[in-house]
BAMARLO-113038 format. One line per field, with one value per residue (C-alpha): residue number from 1; residue in three letters; x, y, z. Coordinates in Angstrom, 3 decimals, always signed. Layout:
pos (NUM/...)
code (ALA/...)
c1 (X/...)
c2 (Y/...)
c3 (Z/...)
REM end
This chain:
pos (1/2/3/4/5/6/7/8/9/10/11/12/13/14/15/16/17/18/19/20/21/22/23/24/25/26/27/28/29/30/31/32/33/34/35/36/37/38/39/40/41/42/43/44/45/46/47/48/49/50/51/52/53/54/55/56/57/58/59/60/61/62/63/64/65/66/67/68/69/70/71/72/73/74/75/76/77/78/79/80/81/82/83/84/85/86/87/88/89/90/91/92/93/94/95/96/97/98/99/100/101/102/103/104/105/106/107/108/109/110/111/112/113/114/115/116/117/118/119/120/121/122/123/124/125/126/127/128/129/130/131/132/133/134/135/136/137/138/139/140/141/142/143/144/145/146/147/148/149/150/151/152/153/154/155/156/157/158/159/160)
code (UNK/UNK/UNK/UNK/UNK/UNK/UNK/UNK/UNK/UNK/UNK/UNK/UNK/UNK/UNK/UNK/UNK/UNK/UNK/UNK/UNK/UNK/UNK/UNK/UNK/UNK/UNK/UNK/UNK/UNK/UNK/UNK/UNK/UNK/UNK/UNK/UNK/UNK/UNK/UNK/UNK/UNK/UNK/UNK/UNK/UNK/UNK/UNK/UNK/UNK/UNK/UNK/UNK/UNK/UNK/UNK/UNK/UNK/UNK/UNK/UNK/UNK/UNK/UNK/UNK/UNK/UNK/UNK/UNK/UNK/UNK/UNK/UNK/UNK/UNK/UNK/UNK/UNK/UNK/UNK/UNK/UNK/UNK/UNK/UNK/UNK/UNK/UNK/UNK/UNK/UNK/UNK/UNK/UNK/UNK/UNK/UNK/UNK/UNK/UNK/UNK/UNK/UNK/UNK/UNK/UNK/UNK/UNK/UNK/UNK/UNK/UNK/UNK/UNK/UNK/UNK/UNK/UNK/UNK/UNK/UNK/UNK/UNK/UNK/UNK/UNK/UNK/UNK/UNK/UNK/UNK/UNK/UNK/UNK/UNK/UNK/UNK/UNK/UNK/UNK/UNK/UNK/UNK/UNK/UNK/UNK/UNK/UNK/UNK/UNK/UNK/UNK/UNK/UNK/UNK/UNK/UNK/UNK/UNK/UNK)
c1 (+65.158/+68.599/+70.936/+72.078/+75.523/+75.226/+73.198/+76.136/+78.484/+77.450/+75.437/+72.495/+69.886/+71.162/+71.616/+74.323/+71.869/+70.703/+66.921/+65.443/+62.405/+64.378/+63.353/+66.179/+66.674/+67.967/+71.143/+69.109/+67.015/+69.792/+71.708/+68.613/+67.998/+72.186/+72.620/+75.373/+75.977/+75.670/+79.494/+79.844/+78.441/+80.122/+83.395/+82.708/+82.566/+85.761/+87.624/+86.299/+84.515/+81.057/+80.641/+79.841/+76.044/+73.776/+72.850/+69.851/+69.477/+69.418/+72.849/+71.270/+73.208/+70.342/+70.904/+69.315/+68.291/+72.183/+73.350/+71.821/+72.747/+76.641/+76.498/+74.809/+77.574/+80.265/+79.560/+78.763/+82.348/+83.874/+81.751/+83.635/+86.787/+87.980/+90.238/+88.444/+91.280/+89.792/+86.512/+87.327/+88.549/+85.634/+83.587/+85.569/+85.087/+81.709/+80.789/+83.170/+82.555/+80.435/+82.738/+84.501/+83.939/+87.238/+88.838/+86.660/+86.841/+91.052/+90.409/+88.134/+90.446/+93.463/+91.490/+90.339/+94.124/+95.258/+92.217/+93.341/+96.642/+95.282/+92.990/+96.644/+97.899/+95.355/+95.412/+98.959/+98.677/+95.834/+98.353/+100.728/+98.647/+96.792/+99.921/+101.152/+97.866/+98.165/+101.658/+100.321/+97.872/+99.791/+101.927/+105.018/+107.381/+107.999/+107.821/+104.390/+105.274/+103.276/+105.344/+108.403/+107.723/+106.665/+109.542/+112.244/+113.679/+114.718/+110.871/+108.087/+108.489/+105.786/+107.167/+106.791)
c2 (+85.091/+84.218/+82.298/+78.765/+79.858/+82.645/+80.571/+77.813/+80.995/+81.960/+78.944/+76.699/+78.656/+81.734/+84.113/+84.646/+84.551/+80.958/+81.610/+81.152/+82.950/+86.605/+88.980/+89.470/+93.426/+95.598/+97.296/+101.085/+99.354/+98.550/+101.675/+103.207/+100.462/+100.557/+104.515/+103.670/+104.848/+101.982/+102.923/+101.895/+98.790/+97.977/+98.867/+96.662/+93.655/+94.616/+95.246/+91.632/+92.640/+91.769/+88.633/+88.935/+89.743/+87.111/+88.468/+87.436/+86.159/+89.612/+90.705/+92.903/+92.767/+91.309/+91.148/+89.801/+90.996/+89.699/+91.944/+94.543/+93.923/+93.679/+96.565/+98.531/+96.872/+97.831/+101.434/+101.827/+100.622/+102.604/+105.587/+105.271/+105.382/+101.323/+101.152/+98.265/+95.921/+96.165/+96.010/+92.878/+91.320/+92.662/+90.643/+87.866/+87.230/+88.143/+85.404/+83.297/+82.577/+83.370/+84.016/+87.081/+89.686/+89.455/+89.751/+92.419/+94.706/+94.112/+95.534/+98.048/+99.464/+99.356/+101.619/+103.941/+104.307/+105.769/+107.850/+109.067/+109.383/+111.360/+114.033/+114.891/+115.451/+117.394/+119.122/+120.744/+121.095/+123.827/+125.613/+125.629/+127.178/+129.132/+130.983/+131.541/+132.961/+135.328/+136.381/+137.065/+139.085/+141.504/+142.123/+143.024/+141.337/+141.898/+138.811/+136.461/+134.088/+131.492/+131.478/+131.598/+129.104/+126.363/+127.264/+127.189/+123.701/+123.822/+123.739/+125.764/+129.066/+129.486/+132.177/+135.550)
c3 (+86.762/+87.807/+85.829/+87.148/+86.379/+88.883/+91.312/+91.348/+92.371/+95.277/+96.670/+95.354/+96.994/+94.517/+97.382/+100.221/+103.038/+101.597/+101.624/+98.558/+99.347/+99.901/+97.051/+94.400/+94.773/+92.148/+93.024/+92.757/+95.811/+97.352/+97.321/+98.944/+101.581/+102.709/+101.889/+99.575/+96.164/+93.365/+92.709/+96.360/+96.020/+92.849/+94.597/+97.587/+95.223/+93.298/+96.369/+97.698/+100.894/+99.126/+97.089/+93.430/+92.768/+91.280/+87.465/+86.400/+82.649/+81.424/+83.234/+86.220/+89.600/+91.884/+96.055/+98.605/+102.883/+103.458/+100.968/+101.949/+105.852/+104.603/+102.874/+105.676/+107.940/+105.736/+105.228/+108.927/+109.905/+107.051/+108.759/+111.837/+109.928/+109.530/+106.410/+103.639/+105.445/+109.409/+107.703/+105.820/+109.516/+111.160/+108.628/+108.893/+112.264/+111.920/+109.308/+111.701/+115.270/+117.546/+120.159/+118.397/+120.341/+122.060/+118.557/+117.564/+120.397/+120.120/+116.571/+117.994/+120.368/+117.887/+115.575/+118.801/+119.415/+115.803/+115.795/+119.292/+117.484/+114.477/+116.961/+118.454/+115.070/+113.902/+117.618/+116.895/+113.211/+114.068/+116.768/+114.253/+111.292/+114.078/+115.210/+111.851/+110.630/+113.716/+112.904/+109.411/+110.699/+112.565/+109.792/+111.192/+108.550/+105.365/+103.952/+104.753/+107.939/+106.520/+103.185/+105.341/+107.681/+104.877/+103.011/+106.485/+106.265/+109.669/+111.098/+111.535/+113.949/+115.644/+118.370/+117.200)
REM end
């Protein structure tokens, strides 16, 4: 059973979705249903992007469907590599208006653009460390290239 004091928190049905008749789920089903760890879930609620579970008179973290939909929604969105800050937008306009998509897909292609931003990065840091582990390979100098080049504060040589 869930305590009034925890129904009065998040609503007077006791659950976020405000249907009395959804199940109250352990957090173990939970984890299963979302594919999230239990930590997960308890650090969604600390970090604010999932309300507070209900408790029932015993202290147990019960959900409901909604729960379990949010927390399916937030790891999905953290999956595509949105920082607990888009994701807490992203819900926002999601528990909003109806007419967010605009808002969304501006958020949308924001994030596209830094993960464009980050493949580049990660496109020359492998020419970099790829031409250094060749000249380290051939073995020509004395010293390691890759120890050299780190260490060369005027920038990494990557001409042989």
């Amino acid at each position: 059973m869930i305590s009034e004091k925890n129904r009065a928190r998040r609503g007077s049905s006791g659950g976020s979705s405000g249907g009395s008749a959804d199940p109250a789920l352990p957090i173990g089903a939970v984890a299963r249903r979302s594919g999230c760890s239990i930590e997960t879930i308890r650090f969604y609620e600390k970090s604010g992007v999932l309300p507070r579970a209900l408790r029932t008179e015993g202290g147990r973290r019960v959900y409901d469907r909604s729960d379990v939909a949010r927390i399916t929604f937030i790891r999905r969105a953290r999956e595509l590599g949105f920082s607990l800050d888009a994701v807490r937008d992203l819900l926002a306009l999601a528990d909003g208006r109806r007419d967010a998509c605009e808002q969304v897909q501006s958020l949308a292609q924001h994030h596209l653009e830094e993960i464009i931003g980050k493949i580049n990065d990660l496109t020359r840091m492998q020419t970099v460390l790829g031409a250094l582990i060749t000249r380290c390979a051939q073995g020509d100098d004395t010293a390691c290239p890759l120890i050299a080049a780190l260490s060369d504060d005027r920038g990494y040589r990557t001409a042989a």
